[in-house]
BAMAR-991606 format. One record per residue (C-alpha): residue number from 1; residue in three letters; chain; x, y, z. Coordinates in pm, whole numbers, plus 50000, padded with zeros to 5 digits. Layout:
BEGIN
marse:tido:nulo:px:py:pz
NUM:ALA:A:X:Y:Z
...
//
This chain:
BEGIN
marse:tido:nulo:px:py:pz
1:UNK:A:38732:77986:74675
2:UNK:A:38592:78026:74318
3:UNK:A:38476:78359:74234
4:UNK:A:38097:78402:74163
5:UNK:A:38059:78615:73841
6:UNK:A:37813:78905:73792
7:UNK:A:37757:79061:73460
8:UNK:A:37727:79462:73557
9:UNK:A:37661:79588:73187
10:UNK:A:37612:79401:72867
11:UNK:A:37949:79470:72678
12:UNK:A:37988:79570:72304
13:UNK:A:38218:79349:72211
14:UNK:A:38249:79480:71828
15:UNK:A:38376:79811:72029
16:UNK:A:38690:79925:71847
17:UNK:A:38913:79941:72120
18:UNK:A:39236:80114:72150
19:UNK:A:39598:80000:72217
20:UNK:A:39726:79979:72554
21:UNK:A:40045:80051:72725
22:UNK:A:40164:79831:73027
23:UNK:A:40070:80096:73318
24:UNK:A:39880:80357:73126
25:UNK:A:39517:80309:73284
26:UNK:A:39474:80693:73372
27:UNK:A:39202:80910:73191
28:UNK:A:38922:81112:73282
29:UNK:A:38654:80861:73374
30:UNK:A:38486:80735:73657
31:UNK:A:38323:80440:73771
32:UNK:A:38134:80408:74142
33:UNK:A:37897:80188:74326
34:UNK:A:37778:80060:74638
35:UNK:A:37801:79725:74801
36:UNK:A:37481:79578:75061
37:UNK:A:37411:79266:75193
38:UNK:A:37078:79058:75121
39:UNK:A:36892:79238:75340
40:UNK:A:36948:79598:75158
41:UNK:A:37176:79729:75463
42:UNK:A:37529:79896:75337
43:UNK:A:37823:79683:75415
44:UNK:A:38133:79901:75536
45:UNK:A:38497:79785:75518
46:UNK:A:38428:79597:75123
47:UNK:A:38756:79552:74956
48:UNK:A:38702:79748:74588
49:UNK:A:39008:79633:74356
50:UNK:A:38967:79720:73982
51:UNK:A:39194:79665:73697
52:UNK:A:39206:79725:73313
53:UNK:A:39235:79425:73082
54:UNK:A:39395:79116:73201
55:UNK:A:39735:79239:73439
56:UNK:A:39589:79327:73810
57:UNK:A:39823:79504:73821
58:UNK:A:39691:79770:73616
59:UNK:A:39465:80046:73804
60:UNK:A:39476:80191:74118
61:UNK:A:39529:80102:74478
62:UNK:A:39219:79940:74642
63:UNK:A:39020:80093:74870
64:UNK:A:38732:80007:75112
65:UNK:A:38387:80080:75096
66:UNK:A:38243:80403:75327
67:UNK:A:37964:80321:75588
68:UNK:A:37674:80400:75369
69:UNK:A:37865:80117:75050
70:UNK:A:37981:80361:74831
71:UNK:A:38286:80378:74677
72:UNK:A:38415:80540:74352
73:UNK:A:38718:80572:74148
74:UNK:A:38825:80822:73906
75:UNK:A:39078:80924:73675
76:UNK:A:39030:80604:73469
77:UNK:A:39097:80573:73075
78:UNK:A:38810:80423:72868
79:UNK:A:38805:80026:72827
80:UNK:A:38663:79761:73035
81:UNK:A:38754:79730:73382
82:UNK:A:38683:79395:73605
83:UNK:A:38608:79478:73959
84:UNK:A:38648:79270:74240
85:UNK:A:38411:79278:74561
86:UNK:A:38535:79063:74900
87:UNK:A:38419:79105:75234
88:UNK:A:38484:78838:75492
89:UNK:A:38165:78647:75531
90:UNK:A:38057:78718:75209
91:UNK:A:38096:78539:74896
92:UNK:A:38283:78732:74663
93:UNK:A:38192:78923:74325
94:UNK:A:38400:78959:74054
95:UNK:A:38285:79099:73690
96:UNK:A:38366:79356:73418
97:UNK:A:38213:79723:73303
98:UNK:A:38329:79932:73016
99:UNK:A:38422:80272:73158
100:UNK:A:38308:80517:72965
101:UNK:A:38163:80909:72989
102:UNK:A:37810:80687:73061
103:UNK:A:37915:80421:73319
104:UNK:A:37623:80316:73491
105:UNK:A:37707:80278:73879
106:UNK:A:37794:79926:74005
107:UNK:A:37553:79831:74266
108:UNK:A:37619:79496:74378
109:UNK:A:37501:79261:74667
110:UNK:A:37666:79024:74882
111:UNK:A:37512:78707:74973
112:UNK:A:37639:78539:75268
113:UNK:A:37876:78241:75290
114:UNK:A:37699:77931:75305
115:UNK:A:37714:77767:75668
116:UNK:A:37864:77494:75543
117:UNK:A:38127:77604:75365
118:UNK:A:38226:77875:75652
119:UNK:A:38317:77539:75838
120:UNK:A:38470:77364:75583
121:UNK:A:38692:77675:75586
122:UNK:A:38754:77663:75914
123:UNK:A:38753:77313:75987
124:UNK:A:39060:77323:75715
125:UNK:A:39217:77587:75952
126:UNK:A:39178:77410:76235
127:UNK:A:39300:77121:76125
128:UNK:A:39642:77338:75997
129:UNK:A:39659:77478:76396
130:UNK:A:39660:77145:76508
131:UNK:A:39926:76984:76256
132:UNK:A:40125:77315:76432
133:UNK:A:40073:77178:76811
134:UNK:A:40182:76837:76724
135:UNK:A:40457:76974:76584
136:UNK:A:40534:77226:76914
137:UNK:A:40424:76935:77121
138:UNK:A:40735:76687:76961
139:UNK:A:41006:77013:76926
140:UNK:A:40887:77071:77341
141:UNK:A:40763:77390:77331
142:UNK:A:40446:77306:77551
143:UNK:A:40297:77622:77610
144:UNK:A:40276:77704:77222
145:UNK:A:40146:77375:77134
146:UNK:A:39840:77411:77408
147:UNK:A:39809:77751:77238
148:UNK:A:39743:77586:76870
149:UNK:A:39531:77296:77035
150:UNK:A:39296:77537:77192
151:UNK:A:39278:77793:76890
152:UNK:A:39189:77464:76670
153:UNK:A:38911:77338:76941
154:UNK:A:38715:77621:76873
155:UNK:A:38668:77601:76526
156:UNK:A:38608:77171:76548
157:UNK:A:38301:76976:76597
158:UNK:A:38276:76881:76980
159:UNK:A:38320:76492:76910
160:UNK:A:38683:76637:76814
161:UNK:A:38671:76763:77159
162:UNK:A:38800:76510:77382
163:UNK:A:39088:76432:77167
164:UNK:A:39195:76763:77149
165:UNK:A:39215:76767:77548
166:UNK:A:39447:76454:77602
167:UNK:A:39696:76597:77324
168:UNK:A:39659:76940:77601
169:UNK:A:39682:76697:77883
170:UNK:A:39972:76550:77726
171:UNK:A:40168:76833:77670
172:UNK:A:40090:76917:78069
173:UNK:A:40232:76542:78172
174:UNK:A:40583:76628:77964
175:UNK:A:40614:76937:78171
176:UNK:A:40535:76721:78472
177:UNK:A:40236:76900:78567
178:UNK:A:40061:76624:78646
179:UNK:A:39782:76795:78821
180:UNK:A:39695:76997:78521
181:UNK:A:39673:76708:78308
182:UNK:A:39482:76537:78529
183:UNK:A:39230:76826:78517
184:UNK:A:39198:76855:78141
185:UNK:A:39147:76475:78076
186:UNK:A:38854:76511:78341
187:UNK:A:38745:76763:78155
188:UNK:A:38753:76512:77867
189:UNK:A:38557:76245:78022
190:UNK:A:38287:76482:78091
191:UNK:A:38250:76542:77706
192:UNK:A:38339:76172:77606
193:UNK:A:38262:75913:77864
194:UNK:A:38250:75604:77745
195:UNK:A:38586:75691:77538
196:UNK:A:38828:75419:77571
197:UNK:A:39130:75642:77511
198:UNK:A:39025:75898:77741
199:UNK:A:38950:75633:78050
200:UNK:A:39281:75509:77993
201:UNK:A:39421:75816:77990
202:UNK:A:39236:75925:78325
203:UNK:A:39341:75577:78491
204:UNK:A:39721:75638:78379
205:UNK:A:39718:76038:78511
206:UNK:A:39532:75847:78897
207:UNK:A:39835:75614:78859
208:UNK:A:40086:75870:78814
209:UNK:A:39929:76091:79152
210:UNK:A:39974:75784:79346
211:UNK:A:39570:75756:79362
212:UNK:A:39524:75385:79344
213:UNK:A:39170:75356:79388
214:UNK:A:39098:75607:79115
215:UNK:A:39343:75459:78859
216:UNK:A:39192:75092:78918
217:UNK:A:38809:75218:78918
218:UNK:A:38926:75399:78580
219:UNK:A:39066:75052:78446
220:UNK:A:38768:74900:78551
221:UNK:A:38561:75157:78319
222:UNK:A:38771:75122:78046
223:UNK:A:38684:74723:78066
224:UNK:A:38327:74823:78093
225:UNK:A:38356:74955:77736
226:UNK:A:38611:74733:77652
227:UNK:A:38600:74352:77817
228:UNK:A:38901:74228:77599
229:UNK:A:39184:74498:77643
230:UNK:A:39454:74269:77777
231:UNK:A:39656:74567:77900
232:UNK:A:39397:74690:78116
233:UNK:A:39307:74366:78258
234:UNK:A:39679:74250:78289
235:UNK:A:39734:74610:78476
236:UNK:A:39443:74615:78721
237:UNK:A:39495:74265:78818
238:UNK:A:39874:74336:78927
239:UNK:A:39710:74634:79075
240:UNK:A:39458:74464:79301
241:UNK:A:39682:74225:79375
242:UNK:A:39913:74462:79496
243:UNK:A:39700:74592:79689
244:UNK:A:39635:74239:79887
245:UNK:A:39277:74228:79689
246:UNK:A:39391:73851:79516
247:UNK:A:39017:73739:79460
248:UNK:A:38939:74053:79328
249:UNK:A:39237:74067:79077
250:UNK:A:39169:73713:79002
251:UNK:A:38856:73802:78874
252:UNK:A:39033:74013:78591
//
């Protein structure tokens, strides 16, 4: 995420300034501040990192802010410093102060993430944890991949919902647990009834149990939403007819 920029002091740049060493950043200054949110309350648990010219790796360890925001740092040699504020839910700060015998304290606040790009965080996450249960799913490690597909549900628009299930119910049938996935794609059909994939899905699990009647009134949704799926009307007519029901199959 790009880095909003806040100017804490105006900066001289005619200063002289005075040569560096690679790792020499200690002195006898001090710079402090305080982090709070938009409505004025403290945040606790900031991350403070602060560095002297362009290496980060040039100042001390971070730290985290205390419960009333504060934080402070000293032994510090005179130059300008950029200091970096994140917080998780926050959008981060990032600018520069000259440390000096008259640093003004930085007092900054965090504004919140935007809604939408907290999902388009986490909908980018989500979308990573599901890439992982495919890949569990195919290497047959069943149990993880149900683990990724639920972590990535929760973090997914509901319409995503019902797919999510079958890939669950899925990984249940290659276990041959056919009563679990049986359960989740009904559980997918509740979110997503009139979804072709999931009807044929719930027809195929009836099948599998050996319940005929449910696996042909499933087919017979799925042709509700879809009159021209040969399979399903090639399968529930060899079905009824099976059964001794020729009129009705011929129907199909």
């Amino acid at each position: 995420m790009k880095l909003s920029r806040i100017g804490f002091c105006a900066l001289a740049l005619s200063l002289v300034t005075v040569p560096l060493i690679a790792q020499d950043w200690t002195g006898t200054y001090r710079v402090q501040g305080r982090v709070t949110d938009e409505a004025g309350e403290p945040i606790e648990g900031a991350t403070i990192k602060i560095w002297l010219g362009p290496d980060e790796s040039r100042g001390p360890e971070p730290m985290l802010t205390k419960k009333n925001g504060r934080w402070a740092f000293g032994g510090l040699r005179y130059g300008v410093w950029t200091v970096s504020i994140e917080m998780d839910g926050k959008m981060p700060s990032q600018g520069q102060v000259q440390v000096s015998g008259q640093t003004k304290p930085v007092n900054v606040t965090l504004r919140d993430i935007p809604e939408e790009l907290l999902y388009n965080e986490r909908a980018l996450a989500a979308k990573k944890l599901l890439e992982d249960g495919n890949a569990l799913l195919e290497a047959g490690d069943f149990a993880a991949a149900r683990a990724k597909y639920e972590q990535g549900m929760v973090d997914l628009d509901a319409e995503y919902h019902a797919d999510i299930l079958l890939a669950i119910a899925l990984s249940h049938s290659r276990e041959n647990n056919d009563e679990n996935a049986l359960e989740t794609i009904q559980k997918a059909n509740v979110l997503s009834p009139d979804n072709p994939k999931v009807l044929l899905a719930l027809a195929r699990a009836h099948y599998d149990l050996g319940h005929s009647e449910e696996a042909i009134g499933g087919l017979k949704a799925l042709l509700a939403v879809e009159p021209d799926n040969e399979m399903a009307l090639r399968v529930v007519s060899d079905m009824l007819a099976a059964e001794g029901r020729v009129d009705e199959a011929q129907e199909y």
